[in-house]
C-alpha positions, 0 to 999 in steps of 0.5 A: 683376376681381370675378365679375359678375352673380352671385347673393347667395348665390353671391357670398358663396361667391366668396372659395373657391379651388380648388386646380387646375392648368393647360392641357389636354394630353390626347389627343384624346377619343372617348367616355367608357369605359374607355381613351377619353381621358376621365378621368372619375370614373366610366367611362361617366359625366360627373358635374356639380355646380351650384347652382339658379340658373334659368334658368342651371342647375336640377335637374328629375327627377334631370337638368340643366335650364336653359341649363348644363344643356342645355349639359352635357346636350348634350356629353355625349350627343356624347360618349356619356356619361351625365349624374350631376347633384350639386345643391349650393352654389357652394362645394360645387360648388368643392370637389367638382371639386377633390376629384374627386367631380364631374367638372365644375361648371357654372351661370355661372361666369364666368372671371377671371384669379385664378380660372384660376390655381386651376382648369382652364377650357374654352373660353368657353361663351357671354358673359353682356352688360350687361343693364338691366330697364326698364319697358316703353316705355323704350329703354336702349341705352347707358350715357348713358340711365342718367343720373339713374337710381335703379338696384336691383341685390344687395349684394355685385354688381359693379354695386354698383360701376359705378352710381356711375359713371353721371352722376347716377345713385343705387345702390338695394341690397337684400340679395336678387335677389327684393327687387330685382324687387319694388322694380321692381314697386312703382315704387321704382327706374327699372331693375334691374341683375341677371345677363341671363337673370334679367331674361328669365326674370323678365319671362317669369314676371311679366308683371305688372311689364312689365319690359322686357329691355335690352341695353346697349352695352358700355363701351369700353376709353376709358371704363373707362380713365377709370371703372374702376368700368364694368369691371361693364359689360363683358360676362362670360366663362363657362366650364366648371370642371372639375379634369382636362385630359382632361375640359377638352379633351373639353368644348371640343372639343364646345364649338366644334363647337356655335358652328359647326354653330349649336347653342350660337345654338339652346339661347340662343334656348331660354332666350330670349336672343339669340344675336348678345349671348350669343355675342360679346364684344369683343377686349379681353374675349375677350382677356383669356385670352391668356397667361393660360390661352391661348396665343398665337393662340387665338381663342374659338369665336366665331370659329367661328360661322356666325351670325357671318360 
């Protein structure tokens, strides 16, 4: 499957393989120094690449901000490492985990079953759902309210794809994210189709557009089976990227212990999301990983989450 929700920039990067192998199989980690369990870079230090996508990941005086951000920020504290922040593009942030110039790339990168064949994924991080701006008022909760619609989304976007899936409903594509906001502004499309927290965080900063945030029910297996081109539609998996099996399974660690003391729900409300959409996805999502880079029996750390029971 494509990489969903990505930016224009990011997307075009997509086509870069990283030469990375397998499964954790390191020691239980208990710090970051020398002897700890971590093969960092650095003793001491978690180096993290990312490329400014807010408010997935950015760079505020020389520290990590935005969701990832805060994410990585919050690990590393637990495991008493400090955070080195390497800004670059989505290639250089690639090729700085495969080169072992960074230790871990972070900023939504959703995982997919070609790209684990070539990188080392921590356990899921959070999911990124099906999200529509409407204008405010509107109420599109399933994919059937799409009918009919004239849809914006970016050249090159999974959505591109899943659009003309949708009865009557007209692909708008512009060749930039910013383009698509203001196509909506200027009442020339009936929604947008963008990553989530894009379309949060653009309504938080334009309240002049009153662009309302909409989460769409997922398609289900019957309805992609018929329209694969829906496949966009499913919620995404994002994970931590990173080229040593110690560094992957001391992030993971971390991670699931944050789904269940409650967390990973806190740093989703913070960046305004919903931790009940951001946090849970479907078994055949989740799935997915299994007997690709999971074995048997694995389950997410959604499974662990107070919220959820």
């Amino acid at each position: 499957m494509k990489k969903l929700f990505a930016t224009a920039s990011l997307a075009a990067s997509l086509a870069v393989i990283v030469s990375l192998s397998g499964c954790s199989a390191a020691d239980d980690p208990k710090g970051g120094g020398e002897g700890s369990g971590i093969n960092t870079v650095e003793d001491g230090k978690l180096i993290v690449t990312f490329g400014p996508y807010m408010p997935y990941s950015g760079e505020e005086g020389g520290k990590a901000v935005g969701l990832d951000g805060d994410m990585i920020n919050e690990i590393a504290d637990r495991l008493d490492l400090e955070v080195e922040v390497a800004v670059t593009d989505f290639a250089g942030m690639l090729s700085g985990v495969q080169t072992h110039r960074a230790d871990v790339a972070i900023g939504t990168i959703n995982w997919t079953e070609e790209r684990s064949k070539s990188g080392i994924y921590t356990d899921d991080t959070y999911y990124n759902p099906p999200v529509v701006g409407g204008p405010e008022g509107t109420d599109y909760k399933t994919i059937d309210d799409l009918k009919g619609k004239k849809i914006g989304t970016v050249t090159g976007y999974a959505f591109v794809d899943a659009i003309p899936e949708i009865e009557g409903a007209e692909a708008v594509l512009f060749p930039r994210m910013e383009d698509v906001v203001e196509a909506f502004a200027g009442g020339r499309v009936d929604a947008i189709l963008l990553d989530p927290l894009v379309v949060t965080y653009t309504a938080q900063q334009r309240p002049d557009i009153e662009l309302k945030t909409n989460y769409l029910e997922a398609p289900t297996p019957e309805q992609v089976k018929a329209k694969p081109g829906l496949t966009a539609l499913l919620p995404a998996i994002t994970a931590l990227y990173t080229g040593d099996e110690s560094v992957e399974k001391a992030l993971t660690k971390e991670i699931r212990a944050m789904y269940a003391d409650g967390t990973m729900d806190k740093l989703i409300e913070g960046v305004g999301g919903d931790p009940d959409e951001y946090l849970i996805a479907p078994t055949e999502v989740t799935d997915r990983r299994i007997g690709v880079d999971r074995k048997e029996g694995w389950t997410p750390p959604s499974a662990e989450r107070k919220s959820a029971e």
